[in-house]
C-alpha positions in Angstrom: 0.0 0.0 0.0 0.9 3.6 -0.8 0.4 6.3 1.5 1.2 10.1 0.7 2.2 12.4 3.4 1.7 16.1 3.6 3.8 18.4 5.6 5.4 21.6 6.3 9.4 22.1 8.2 11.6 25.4 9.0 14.4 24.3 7.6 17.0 26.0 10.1 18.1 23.0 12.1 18.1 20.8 10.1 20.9 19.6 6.9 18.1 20.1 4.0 15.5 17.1 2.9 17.7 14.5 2.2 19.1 12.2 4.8 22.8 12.0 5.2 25.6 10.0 7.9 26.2 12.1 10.5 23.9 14.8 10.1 20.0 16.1 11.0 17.8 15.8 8.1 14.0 16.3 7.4 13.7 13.0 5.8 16.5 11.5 8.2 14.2 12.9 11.2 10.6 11.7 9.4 12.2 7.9 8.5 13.4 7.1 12.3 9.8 8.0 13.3 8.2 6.3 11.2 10.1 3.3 11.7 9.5 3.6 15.4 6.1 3.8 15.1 5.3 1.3 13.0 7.9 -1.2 13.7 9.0 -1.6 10.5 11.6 0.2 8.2 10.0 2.8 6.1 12.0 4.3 3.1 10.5 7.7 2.3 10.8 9.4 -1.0 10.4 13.1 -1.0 9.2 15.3 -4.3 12.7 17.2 -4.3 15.8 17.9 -2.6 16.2 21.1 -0.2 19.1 22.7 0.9 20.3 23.3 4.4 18.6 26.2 6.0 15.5 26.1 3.2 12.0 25.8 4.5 8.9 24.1 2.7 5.3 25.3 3.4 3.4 22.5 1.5 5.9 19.7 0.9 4.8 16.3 -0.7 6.5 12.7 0.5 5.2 9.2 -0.3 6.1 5.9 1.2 4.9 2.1 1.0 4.0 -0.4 3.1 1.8 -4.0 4.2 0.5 -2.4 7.0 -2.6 -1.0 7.5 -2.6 2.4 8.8 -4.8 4.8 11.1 -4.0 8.0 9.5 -5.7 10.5 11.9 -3.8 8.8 15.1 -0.5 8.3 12.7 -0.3 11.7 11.8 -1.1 12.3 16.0 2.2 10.2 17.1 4.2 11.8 15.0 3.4 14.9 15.7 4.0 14.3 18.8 7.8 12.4 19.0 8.9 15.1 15.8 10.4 18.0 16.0 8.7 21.4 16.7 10.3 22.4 13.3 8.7 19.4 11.4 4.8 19.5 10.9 3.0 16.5 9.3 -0.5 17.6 8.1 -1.9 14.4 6.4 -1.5 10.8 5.3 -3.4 9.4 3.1 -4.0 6.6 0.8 -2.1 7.1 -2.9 -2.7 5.4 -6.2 0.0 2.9 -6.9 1.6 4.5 -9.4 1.6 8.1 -7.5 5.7 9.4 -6.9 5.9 12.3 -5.0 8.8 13.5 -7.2 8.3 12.1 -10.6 4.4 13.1 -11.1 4.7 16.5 -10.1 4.1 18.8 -13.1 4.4 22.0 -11.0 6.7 23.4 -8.2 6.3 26.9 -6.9 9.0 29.3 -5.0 9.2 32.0 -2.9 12.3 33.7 -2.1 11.3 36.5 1.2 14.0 39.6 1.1 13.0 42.2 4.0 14.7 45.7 4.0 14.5 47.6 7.4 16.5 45.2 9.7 14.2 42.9 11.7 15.1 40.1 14.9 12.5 38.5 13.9 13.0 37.7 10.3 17.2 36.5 10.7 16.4 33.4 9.7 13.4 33.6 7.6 14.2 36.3 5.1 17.1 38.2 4.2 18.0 41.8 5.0 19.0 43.8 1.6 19.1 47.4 2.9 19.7 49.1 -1.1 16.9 50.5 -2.7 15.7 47.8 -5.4 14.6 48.7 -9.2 11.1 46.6 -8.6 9.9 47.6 -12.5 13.6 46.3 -13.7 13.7 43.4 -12.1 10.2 42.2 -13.1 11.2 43.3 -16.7 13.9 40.7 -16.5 11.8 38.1 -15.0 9.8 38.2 -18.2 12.9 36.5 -19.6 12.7 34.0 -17.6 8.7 32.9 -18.7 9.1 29.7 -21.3 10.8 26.7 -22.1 14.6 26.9 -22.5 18.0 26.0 -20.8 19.0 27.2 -17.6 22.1 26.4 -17.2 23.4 29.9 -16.2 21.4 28.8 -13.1 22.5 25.5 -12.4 25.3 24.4 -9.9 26.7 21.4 -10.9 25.7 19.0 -13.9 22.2 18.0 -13.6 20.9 14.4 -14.5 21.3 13.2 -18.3 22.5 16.9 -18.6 19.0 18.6 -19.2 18.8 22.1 -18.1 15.4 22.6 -19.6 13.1 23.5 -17.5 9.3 25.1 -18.3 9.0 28.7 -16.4 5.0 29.6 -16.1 5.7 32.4 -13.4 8.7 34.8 -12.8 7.6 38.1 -10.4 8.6 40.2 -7.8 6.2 41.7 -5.4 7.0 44.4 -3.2 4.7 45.1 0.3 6.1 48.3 2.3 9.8 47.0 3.4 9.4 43.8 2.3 9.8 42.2 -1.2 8.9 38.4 -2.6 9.6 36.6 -5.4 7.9 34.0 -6.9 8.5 31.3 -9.8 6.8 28.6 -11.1 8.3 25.6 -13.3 8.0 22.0 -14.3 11.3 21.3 -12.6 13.6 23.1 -10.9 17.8 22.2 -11.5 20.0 22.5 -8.2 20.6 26.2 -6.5 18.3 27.8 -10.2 16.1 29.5 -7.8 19.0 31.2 -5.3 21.0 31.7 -8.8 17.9 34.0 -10.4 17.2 36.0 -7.1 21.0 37.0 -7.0 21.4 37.5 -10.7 17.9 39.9 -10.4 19.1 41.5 -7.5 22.0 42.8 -9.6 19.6 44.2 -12.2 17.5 45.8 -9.2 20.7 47.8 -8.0 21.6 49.0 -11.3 24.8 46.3 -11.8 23.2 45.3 -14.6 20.9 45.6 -17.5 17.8 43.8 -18.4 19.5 43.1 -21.9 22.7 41.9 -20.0 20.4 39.5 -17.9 19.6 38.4 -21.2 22.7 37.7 -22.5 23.2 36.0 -19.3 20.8 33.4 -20.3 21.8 32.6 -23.3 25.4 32.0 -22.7 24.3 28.5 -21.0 27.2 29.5 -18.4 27.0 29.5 -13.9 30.0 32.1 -14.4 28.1 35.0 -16.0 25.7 34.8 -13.2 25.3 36.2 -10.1 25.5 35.0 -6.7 23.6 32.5 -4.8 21.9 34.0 -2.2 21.5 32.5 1.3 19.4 29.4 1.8 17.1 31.0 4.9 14.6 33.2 2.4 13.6 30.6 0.1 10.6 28.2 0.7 9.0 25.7 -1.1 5.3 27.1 -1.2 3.1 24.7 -3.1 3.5 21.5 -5.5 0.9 20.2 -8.0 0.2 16.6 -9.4 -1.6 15.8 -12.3 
């Protein structure tokens, strides 16, 4: 049997989704659970990788099993043993076929950027003091919309080499001293969204031009971009299956 989980995590504590020797993970965290609830080892497959520090307000997870489970008191236990960071919201029954990574046909992004220095927001948001070019930035994110190579995005090689990915929705969104962007895609390669947000933020403090943003893109290449920015602003917001 299949079951899908739900959940949300503030990805502070913990060494991103994927579990690893020797170090706090989401997955790593959700899997020892699991296995001492139910008494039996449970291998949990999430529906993308996220990096240290990166939090996830609708995440998606699926794992499989013989035995028969009482969602409501399941989702009770392990509420209860988890950490305060980690918050499962639902389990449920899945098709046999459902793969919480490999039958999603949407991922959204948002990446939080605060501007009057906050305690509050250290490590949910980052602090960019400069005035920001809003109407630039959102000129370059235009560039973004479609289906093409991102490589000048990517860090690393990504599997089988594809850097195409399928952008639907590229904006910034500015609310008094605090500013969001947002992207939507078919697939996401490792570090693209960090990689666009620093790359913007250059064209939002004047470094560069919307066409040099575009030249950016087409040359295929990490090293005309611009930096990655830190982990703690981005969240994974919502996921969508077919």
């Amino acid at each position: 049997m299949k079951y899908k989980v739900i959940l949300s995590y503030n990805g502070s504590p913990f060494c991103g989704w994927q579990k690893q020797p020797n170090a706090k993970t989401i997955q790593g965290e959700i899997e020892l659970a699991l296995n001492t609830l139910l008494q039996t080892k449970i291998d949990l497959v999430g529906c993308g990788r996220t990096d240290t520090g990166v939090h996830a307000k609708n995440y998606c997870a699926h794992f499989d099993t013989e035995i028969s489970i009482n969602s409501s008191d399941l989702v009770y236990k392990l509420n209860k043993i988890l950490a305060a960071e980690i918050a499962i919201h639902s389990i449920d029954r899945a098709p046999e076929d459902f793969h919480s990574r490999f039958n999603a046909i949407s991922r959204t992004y948002h990446y939080k950027i605060h501007q009057q220095k906050d305690a509050f927001l250290v490590n949910y948001s980052w602090l960019i003091p400069q005035e920001l070019d809003i109407v630039k930035m959102n000129e370059a994110c235009k560039l973004l919309i479609g289906t093409m190579e991102f490589g000048s995005f990517c860090k690393g090689e990504p599997p089988n080499k594809n850097y195409k990915c399928t952008v639907t929705q590229a904006k910034w969104i500015k609310s008094d001293s605090n500013i969001q962007f947002q992207i939507t895609a078919n697939r996401f390669l490792r570090n693209m969204v960090r990689a666009i947000v620093g790359t913007c933020l250059e064209v939002g403090t004047g470094k560069l031009t919307v066409y040099e943003f575009q030249k950016i893109i087409d040359s295929n290449s990490r090293n005309e971009a611009g930096i990655s920015v830190p982990a703690h602003g981005l969240y994974l917001v919502d996921i969508k299956y077919s």
